[in-house]
BAROMI-431690 format. One record per residue (C-alpha): residue number from 1; residue in three letters; x, y, z. Coordinates in Angstrom, 3 decimals. Each point is the difference from the previous one (the first is absolute). Layout:
BEGIN
<pt NUM,"ALA",<X,Y,Z>> ...
end
This chain:
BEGIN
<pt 1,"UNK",<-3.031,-17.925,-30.054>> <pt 2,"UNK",<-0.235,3.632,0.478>> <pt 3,"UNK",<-0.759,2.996,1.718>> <pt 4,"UNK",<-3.568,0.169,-1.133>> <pt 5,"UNK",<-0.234,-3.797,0.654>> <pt 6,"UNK",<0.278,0.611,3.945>> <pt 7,"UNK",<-1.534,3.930,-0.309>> <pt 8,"UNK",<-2.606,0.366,3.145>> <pt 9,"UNK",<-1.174,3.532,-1.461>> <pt 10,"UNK",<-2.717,-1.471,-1.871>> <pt 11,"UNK",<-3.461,0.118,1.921>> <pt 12,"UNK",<-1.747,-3.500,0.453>> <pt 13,"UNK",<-2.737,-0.787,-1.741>> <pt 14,"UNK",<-3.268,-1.632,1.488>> <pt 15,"UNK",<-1.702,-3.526,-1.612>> <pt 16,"UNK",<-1.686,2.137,-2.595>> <pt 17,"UNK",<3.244,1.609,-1.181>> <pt 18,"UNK",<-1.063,3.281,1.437>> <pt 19,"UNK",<2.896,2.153,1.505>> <pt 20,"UNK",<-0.889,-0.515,3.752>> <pt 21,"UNK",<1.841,2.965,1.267>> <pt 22,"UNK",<2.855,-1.956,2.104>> <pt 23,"UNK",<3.372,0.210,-1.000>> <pt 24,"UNK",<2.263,-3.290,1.724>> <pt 25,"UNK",<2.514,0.105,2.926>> <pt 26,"UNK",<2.939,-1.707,-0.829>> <pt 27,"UNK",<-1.136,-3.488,2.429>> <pt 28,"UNK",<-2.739,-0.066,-2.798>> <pt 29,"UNK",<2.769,-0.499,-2.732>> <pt 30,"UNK",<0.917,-3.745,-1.345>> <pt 31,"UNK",<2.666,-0.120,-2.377>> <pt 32,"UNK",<1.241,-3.780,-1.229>> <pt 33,"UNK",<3.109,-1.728,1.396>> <pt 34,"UNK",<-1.157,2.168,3.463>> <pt 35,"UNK",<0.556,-1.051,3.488>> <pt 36,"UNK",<-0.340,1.558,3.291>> <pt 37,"UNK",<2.667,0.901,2.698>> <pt 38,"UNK",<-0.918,0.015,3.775>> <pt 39,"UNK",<3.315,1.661,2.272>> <pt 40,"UNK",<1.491,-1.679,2.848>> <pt 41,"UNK",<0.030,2.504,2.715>> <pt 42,"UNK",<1.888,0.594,3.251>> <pt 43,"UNK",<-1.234,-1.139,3.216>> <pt 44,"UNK",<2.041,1.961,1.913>> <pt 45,"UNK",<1.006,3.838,0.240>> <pt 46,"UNK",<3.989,-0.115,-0.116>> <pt 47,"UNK",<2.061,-2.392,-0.106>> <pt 48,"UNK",<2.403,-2.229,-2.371>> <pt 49,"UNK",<-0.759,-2.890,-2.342>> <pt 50,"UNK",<1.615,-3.139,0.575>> <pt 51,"UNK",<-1.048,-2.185,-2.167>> <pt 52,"UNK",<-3.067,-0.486,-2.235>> <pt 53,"UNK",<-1.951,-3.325,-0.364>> <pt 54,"UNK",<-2.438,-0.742,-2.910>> <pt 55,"UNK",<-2.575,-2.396,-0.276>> <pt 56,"UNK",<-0.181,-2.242,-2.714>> <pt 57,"UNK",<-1.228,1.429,-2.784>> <pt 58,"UNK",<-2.865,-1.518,-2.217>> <pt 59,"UNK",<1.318,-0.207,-4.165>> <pt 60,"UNK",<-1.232,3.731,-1.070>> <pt 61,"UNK",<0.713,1.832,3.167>> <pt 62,"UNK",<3.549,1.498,0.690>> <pt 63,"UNK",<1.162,2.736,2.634>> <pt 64,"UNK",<1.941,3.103,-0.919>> <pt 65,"UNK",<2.173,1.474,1.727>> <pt 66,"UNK",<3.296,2.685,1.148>> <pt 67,"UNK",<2.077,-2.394,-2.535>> <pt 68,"UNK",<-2.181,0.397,-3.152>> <pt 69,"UNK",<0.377,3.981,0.288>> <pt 70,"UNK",<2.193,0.662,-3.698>> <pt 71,"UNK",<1.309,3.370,1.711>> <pt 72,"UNK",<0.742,1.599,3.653>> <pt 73,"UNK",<-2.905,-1.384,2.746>> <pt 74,"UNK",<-2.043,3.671,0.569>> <pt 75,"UNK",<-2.950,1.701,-1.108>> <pt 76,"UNK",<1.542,3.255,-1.624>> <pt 77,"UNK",<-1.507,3.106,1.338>> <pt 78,"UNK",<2.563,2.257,1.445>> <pt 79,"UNK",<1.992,-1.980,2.308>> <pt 80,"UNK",<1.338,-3.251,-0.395>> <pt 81,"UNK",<-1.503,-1.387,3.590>> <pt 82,"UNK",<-3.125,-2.259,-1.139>> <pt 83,"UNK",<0.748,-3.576,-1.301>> <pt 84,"UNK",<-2.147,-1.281,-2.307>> <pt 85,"UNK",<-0.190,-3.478,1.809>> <pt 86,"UNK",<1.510,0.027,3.251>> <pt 87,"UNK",<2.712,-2.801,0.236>> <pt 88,"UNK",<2.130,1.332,2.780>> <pt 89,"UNK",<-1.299,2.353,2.870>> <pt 90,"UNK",<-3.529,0.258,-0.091>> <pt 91,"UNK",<-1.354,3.565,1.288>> <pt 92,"UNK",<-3.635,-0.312,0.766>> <pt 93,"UNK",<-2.826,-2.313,0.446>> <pt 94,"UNK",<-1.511,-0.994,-3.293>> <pt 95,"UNK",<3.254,0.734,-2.278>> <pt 96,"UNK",<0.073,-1.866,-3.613>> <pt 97,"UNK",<2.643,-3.018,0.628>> <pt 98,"UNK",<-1.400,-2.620,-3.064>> <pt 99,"UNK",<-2.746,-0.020,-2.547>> <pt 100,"UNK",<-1.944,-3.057,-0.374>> <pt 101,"UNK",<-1.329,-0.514,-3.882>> <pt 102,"UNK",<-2.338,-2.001,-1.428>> <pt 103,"UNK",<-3.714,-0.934,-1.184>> <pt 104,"UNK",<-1.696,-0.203,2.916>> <pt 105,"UNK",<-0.189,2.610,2.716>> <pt 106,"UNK",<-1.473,-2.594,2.458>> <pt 107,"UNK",<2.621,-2.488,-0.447>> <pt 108,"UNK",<2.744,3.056,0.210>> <pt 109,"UNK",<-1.522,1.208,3.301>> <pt 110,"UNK",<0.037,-3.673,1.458>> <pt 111,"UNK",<4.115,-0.348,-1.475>> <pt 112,"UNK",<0.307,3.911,1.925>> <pt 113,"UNK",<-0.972,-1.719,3.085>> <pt 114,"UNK",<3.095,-2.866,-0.631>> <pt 115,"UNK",<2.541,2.419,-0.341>> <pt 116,"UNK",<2.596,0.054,3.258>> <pt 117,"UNK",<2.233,3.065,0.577>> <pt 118,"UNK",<2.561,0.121,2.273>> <pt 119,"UNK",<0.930,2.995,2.070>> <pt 120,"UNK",<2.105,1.120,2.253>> <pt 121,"UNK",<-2.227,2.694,1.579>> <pt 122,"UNK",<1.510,3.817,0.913>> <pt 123,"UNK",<-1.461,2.932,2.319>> <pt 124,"UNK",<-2.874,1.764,-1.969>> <pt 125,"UNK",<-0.530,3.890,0.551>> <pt 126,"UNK",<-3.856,0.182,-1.147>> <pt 127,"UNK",<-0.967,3.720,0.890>> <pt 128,"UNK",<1.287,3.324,-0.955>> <pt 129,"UNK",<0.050,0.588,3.774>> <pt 130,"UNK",<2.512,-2.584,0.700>> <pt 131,"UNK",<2.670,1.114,-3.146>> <pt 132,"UNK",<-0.378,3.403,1.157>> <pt 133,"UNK",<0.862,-1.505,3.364>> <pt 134,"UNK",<3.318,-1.459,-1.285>> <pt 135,"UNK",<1.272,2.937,-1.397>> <pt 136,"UNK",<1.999,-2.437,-2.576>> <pt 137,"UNK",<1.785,1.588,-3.439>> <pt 138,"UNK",<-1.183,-3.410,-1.339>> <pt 139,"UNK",<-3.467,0.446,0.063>> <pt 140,"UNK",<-0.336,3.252,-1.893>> <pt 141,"UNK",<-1.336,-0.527,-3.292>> <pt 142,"UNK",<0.081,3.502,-1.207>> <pt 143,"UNK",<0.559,3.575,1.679>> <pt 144,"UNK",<-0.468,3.691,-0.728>> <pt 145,"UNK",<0.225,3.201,1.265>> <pt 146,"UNK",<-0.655,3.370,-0.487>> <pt 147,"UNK",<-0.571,3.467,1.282>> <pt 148,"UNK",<1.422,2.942,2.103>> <pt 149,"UNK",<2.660,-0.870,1.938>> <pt 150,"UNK",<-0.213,-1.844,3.264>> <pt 151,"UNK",<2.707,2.877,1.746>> <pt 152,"UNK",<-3.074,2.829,-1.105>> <pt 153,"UNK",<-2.408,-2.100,1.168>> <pt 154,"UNK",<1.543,-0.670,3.234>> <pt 155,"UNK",<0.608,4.111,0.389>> <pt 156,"UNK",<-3.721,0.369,-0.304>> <pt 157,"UNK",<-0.998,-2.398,2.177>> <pt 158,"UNK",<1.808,1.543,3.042>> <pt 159,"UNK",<-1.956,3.407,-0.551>> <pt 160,"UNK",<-3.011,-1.765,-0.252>> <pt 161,"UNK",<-2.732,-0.031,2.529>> <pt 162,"UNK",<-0.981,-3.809,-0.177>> <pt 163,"UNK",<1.097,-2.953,-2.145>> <pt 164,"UNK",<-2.908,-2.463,-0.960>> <pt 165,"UNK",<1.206,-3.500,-0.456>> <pt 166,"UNK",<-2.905,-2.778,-1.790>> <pt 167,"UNK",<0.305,-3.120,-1.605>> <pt 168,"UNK",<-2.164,-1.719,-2.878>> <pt 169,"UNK",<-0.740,-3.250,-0.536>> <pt 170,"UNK",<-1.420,-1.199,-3.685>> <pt 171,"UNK",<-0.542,-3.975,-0.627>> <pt 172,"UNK",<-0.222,-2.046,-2.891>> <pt 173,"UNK",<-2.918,0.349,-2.966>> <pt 174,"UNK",<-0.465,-2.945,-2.249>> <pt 175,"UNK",<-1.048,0.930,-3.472>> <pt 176,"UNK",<-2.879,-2.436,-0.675>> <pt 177,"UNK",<0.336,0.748,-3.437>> <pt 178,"UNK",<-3.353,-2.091,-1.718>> <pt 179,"UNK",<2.284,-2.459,-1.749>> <pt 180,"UNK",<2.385,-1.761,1.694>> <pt 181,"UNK",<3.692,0.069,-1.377>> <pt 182,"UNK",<0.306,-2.324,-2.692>> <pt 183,"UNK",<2.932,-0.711,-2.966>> <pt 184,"UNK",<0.703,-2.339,-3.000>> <pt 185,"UNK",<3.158,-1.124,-2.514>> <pt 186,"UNK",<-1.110,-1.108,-3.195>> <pt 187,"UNK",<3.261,-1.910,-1.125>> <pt 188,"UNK",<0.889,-0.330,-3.193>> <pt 189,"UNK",<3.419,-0.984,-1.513>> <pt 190,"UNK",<1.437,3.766,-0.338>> <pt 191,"UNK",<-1.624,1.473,2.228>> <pt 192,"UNK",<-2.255,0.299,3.296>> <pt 193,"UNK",<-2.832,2.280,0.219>> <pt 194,"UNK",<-1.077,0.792,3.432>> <pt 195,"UNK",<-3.775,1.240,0.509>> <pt 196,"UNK",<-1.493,0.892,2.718>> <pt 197,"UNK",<-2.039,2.909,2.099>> <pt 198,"UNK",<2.697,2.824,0.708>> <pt 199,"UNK",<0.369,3.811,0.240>> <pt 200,"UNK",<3.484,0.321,-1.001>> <pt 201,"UNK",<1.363,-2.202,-3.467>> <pt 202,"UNK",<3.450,1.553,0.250>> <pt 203,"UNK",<0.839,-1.155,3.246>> <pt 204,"UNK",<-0.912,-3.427,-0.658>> <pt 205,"UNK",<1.966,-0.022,-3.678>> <pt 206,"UNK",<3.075,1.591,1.820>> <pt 207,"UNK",<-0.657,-2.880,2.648>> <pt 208,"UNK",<0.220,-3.129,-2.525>> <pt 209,"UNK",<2.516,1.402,-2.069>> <pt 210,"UNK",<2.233,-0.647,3.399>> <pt 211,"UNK",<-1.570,-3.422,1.197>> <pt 212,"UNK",<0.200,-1.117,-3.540>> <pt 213,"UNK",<3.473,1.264,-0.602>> <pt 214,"UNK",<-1.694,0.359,-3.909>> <pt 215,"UNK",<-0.120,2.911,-2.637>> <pt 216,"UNK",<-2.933,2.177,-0.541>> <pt 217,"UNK",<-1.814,-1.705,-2.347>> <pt 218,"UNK",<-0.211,-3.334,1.748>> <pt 219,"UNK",<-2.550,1.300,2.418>> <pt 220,"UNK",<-3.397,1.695,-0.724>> <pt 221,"UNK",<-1.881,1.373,3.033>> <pt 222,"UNK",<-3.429,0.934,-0.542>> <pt 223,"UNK",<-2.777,1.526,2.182>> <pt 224,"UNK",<-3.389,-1.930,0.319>> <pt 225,"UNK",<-3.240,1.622,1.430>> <pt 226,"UNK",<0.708,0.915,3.537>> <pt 227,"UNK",<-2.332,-0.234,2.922>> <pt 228,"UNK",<1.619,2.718,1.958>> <pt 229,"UNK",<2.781,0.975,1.317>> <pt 230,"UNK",<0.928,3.073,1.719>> <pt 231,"UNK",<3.473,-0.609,0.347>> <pt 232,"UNK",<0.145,-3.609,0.962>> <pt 233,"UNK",<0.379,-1.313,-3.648>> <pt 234,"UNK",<3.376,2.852,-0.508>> <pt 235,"UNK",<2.673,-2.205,1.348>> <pt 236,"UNK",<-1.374,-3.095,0.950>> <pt 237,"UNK",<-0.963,-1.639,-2.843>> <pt 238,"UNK",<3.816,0.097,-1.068>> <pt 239,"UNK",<0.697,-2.865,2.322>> <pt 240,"UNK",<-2.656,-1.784,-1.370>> <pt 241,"UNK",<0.404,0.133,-3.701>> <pt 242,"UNK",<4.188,-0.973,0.636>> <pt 243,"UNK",<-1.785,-3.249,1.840>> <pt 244,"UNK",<-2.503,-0.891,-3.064>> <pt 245,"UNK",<2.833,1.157,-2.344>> <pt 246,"UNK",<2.637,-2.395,1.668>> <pt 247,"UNK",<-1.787,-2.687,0.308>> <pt 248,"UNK",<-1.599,0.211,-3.708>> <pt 249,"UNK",<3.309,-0.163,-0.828>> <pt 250,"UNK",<1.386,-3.022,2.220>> <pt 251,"UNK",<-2.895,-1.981,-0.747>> <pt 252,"UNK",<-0.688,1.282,-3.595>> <pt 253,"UNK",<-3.607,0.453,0.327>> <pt 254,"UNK",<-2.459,2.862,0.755>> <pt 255,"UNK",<-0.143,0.376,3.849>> <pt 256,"UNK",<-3.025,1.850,1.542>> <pt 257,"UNK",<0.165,1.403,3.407>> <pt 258,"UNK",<-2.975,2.068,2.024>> <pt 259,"UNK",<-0.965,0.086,3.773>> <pt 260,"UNK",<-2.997,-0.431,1.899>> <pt 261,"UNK",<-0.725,3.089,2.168>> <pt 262,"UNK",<1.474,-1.344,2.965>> <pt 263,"UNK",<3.371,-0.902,-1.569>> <pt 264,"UNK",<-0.332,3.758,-1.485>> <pt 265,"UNK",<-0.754,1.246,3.079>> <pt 266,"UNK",<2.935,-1.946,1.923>> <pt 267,"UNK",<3.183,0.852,-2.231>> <pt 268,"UNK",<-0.477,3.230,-2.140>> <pt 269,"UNK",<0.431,3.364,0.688>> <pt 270,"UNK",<-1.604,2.306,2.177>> <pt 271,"UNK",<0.451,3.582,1.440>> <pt 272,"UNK",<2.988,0.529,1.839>> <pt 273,"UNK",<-1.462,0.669,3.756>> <pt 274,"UNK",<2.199,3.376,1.275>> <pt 275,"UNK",<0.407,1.788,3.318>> <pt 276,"UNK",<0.798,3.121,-0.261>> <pt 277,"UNK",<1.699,2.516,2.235>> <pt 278,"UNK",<-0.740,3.681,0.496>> <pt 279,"UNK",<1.992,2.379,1.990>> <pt 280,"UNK",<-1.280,3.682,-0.031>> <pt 281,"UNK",<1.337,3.040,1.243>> <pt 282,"UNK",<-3.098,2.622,0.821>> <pt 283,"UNK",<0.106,3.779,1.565>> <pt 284,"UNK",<-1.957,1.169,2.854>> <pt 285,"UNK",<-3.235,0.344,-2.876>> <pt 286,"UNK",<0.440,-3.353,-1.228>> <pt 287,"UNK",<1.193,1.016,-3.041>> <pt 288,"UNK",<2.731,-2.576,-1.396>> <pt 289,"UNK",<3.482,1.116,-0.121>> <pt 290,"UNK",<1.389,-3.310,-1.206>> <pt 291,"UNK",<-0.524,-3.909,-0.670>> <pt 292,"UNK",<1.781,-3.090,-0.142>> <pt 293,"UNK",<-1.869,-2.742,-1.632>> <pt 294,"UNK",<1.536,-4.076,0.057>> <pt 295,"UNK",<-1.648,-2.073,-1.383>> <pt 296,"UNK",<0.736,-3.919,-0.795>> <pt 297,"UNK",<-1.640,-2.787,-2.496>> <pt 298,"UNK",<0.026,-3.402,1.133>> <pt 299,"UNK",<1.491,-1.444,-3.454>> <pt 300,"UNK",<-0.825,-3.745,0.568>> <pt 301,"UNK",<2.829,-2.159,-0.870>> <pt 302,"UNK",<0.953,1.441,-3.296>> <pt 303,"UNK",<0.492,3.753,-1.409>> <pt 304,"UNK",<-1.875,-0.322,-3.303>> <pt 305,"UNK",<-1.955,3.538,-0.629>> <pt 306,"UNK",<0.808,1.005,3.520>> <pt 307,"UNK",<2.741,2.427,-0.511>> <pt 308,"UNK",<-2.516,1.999,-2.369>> <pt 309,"UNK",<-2.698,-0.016,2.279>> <pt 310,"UNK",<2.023,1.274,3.082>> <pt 311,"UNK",<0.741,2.749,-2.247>> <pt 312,"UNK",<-3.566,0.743,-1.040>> <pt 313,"UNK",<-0.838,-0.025,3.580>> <pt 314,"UNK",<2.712,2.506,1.188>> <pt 315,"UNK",<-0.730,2.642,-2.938>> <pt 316,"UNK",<-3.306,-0.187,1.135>> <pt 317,"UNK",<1.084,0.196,3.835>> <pt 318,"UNK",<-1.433,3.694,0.542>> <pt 319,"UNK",<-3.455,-0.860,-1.799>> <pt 320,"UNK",<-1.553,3.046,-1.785>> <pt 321,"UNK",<1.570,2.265,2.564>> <pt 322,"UNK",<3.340,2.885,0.303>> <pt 323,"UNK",<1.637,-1.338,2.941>> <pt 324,"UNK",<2.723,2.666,1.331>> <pt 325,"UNK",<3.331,-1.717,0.532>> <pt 326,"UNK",<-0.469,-3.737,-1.008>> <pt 327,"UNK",<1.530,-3.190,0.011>> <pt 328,"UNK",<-0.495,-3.298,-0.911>> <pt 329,"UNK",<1.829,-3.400,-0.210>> <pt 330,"UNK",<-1.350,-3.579,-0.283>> <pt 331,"UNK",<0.549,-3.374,-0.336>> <pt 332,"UNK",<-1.100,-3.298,-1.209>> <pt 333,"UNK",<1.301,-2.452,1.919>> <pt 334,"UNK",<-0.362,-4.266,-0.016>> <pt 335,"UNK",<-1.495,-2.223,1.535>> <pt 336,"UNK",<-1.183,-4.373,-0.409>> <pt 337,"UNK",<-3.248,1.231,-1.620>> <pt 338,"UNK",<-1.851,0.080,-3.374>> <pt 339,"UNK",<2.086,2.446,-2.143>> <pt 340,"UNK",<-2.306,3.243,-0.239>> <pt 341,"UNK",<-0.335,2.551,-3.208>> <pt 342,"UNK",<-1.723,2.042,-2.036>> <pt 343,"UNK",<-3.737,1.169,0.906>> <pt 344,"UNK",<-2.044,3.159,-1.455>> <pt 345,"UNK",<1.613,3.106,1.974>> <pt 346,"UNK",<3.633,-1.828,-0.044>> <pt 347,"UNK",<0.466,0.697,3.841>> <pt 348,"UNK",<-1.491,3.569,-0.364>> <pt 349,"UNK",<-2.858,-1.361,1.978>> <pt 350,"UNK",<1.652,-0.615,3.215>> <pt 351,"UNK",<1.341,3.401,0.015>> <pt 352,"UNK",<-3.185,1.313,-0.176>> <pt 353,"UNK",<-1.784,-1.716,2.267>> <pt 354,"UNK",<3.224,0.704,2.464>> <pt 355,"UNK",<0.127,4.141,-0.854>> <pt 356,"UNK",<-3.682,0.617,0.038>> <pt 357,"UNK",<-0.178,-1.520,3.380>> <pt 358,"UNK",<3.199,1.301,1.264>> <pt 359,"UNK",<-1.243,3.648,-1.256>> <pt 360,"UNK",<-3.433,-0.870,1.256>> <pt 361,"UNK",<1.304,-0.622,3.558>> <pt 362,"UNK",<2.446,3.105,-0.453>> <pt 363,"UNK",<-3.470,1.848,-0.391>> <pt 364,"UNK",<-1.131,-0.766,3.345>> <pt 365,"UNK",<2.768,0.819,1.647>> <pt 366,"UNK",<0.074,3.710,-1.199>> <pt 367,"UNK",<-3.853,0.003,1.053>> <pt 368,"UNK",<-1.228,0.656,-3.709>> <pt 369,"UNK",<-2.709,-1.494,-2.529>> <pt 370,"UNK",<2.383,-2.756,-1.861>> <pt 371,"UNK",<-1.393,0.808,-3.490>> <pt 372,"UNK",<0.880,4.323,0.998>> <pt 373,"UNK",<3.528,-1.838,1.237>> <pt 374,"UNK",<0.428,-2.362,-2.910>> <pt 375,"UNK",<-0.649,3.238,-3.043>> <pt 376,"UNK",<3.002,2.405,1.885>> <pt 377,"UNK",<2.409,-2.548,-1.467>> <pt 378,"UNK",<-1.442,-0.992,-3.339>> <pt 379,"UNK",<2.331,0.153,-2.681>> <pt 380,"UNK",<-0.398,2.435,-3.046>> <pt 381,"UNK",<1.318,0.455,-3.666>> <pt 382,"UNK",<3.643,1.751,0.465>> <pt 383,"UNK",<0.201,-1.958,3.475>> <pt 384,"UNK",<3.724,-2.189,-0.144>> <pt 385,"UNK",<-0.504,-3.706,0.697>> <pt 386,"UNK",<1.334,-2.017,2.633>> <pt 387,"UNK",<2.808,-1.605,-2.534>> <pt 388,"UNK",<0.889,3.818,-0.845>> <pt 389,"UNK",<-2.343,0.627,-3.410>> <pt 390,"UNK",<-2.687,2.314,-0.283>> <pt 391,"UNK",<-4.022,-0.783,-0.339>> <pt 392,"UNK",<0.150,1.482,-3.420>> <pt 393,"UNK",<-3.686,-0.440,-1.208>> <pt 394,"UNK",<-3.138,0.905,1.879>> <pt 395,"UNK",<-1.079,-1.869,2.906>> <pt 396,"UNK",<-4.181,0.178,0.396>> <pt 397,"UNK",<0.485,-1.202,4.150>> <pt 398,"UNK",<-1.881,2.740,1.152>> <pt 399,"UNK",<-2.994,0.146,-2.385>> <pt 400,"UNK",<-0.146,-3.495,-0.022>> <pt 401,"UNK",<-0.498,0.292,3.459>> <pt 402,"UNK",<-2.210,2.841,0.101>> <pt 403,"UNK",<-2.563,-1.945,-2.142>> <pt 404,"UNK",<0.008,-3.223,1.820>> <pt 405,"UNK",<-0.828,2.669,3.319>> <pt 406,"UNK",<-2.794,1.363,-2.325>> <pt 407,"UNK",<-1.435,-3.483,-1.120>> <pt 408,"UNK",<0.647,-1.508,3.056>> <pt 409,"UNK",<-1.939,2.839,1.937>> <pt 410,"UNK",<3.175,-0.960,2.649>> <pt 411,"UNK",<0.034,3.105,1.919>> <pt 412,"UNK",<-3.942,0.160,0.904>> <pt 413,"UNK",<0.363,-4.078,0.474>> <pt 414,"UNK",<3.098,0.789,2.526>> <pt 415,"UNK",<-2.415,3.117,1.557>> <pt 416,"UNK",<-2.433,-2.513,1.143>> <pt 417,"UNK",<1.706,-3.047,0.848>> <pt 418,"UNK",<2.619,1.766,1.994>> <pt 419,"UNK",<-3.273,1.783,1.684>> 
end
């Protein structure tokens, strides 16, 4: 067999051999020699496994597990914190401990049900509230920090006329990409292709070259039409082609794995909910002298892209404005839930929604239209950046904004429902 043998680029074609203007998923792909793998998920959000019970199996149906893995037991990403099947400390409720294979989903579901796990249950911390709570080295995941100096800041601060303190608070967003995640291993003798709807091939090929412990040219990875994504087929799927890739190779046949959208829903990545923290230093006009921005990820139980996204959210910390005397730091701390990851906007999101309203609020205060507030502190080309570059190619803010008040008709709108 070969590539073009399990190819889902092709469109189908109706009865009448008529190109029907569909192009497959990768659930609608049979290849021969395939089964399909259901994952046997933790009950229970932290805790270790004592011992693991299988059901009998029927001839045809085998489970794969910690002990079939060729090379080390995590997903490569960037840190070496996510096994690929759990098989001693499981982190959150619905981590990957065994794959189930064989002909019949029905019949695997009903063996899922047979399976006993042992644990012996630990103290969960399930909100970003409670790890920022704890104050624990061992929950931080990732941390940054940059900006003026806290010393300058703190000079400022005691000349100022009042300090404005606010907090944030940003939740999860599920991706509800049209087409739920979904992966395949065609096995063949020298090699294992893995299929399946993805954003990011490299990732996944990097990913099997360590679960595999193989060379380069014993795995293929290739993309199939994908239903969406938005950032929630970047780093999961990795997990998911090393369990179809595994267990084609323990049980040396094809091994097909896709969710339902409520097993999608339950385990993969979302958002990373934030809170963030604003301290601002204003003069008697309510003009800001300085600011202090926090701001912390809830990470979930692993770090996968987490690192990068706290980053993208603290370059991004000042929004589209030239904050005088700045700071930021941030954190993505841990805690006994699904692991979060990458989304469109890479955390930039939450720091928008937390500066515009911050800024917004700052508005108020000083007793002047936010949108006349808001333009004093928009950046320009030649302006330096927060991280200490420069805004070297034109920035179209204010005519961008000057057009939406034209189109908009905001100003005569604001006249007469302020009236």
């Amino acid at each position: 067999m070969n590539l073009k043998d399990i190819s889902t680029s092709v469109p189908k074609k109706d009865h009448k051999g008529k190109v029907s203007g569909q192009l497959p998923y990768i659930s609608d792909v049979k290849v021969e020699n395939m089964v399909y793998g259901v994952l046997y998920r933790s009950p229970i959000p932290y805790g270790k496994i004592i011992s693991i019970q299988l059901p009998n199996l029927p001839e045809g149906y085998e489970a794969v597990g910690a002990e079939h893995i060729p090379g080390p037991n995590y997903v490569k990403i960037i840190k070496e914190d996510q096994p690929i099947f759990a098989n001693e400390w499981v982190n959150y409720i619905g981590e990957p401990i065994l794959m189930l294979t064989g002909k019949d989903l029905a019949i695997l579901y009903n063996l899922l049900n047979e399976v006993k796990v042992e644990f012996e249950e630990h103290q969960a911390i399930y909100t970003l509230d409670e790890a920022i709570k704890q104050k624990s080295v061992s929950l931080v995941l990732a941390s940054y920090e940059f900006g003026e100096s806290l010393e300058n800041i703190s000079a400022i601060e005691q000349g100022a006329y009042q300090i404005i303190e606010e907090e944030y608070d940003t939740g999860y967003q599920e991706h509800v990409y049209l087409e739920p995640q979904g992966m395949l291993a065609v096995y063949k003798d020298d090699e294992i292709v893995v299929q399946g709807s993805m954003q990011c091939l490299y990732y996944i090929k990097n990913a099997l070259l360590s679960a595999l412990a193989c060379g380069d040219d014993e795995v293929r990875v290739v993309q199939s039409p994908t239903g969406g994504g938005f950032g929630g087929k970047e780093d999961y799927p990795s997990m998911m082609a090393c369990h179809v890739a595994v267990a084609a190779r323990a049980v040396k046949k094809s091994v097909m794995l896709v969710f339902d959208r409520s097993e999608d829903m339950l385990v993969t990545t979302k958002r990373h909910p934030a809170k963030l923290k604003y301290r601002t230093a204003l003069d008697k006009e309510g003009n800001i002298l300085s600011m202090c921005v926090d701001i912390f990820l809830d990470g979930g139980a692993n770090v996968g892209l987490s690192s990068v996204v706290l980053q993208r959210a603290l370059i991004n910390s000042a929004g589209v404005y030239k904050i005088p005397h700045f700071h930021a730091k941030g954190y993505v701390l841990k805690t006994n839930t699904v692991p979060n990851g990458a989304f469109r906007g890479f955390g930039a999101p939450q720091s928008f929604a937390g500066i515009e309203s911050h800024i917004g609020h700052l508005s108020k205060l000083a007793k002047i239209d936010p949108l006349e507030y808001k333009r004093k502190y928009l950046v320009k080309q030649g302006d330096p950046t927060i991280t200490k570059g420069k805004f070297r190619d034109p920035i179209l803010v204010e005519e961008m904004i000057e057009d939406v008040l034209n189109v908009s008709e905001y100003k005569k709108k604001k006249k007469t429902f302020s009236a």
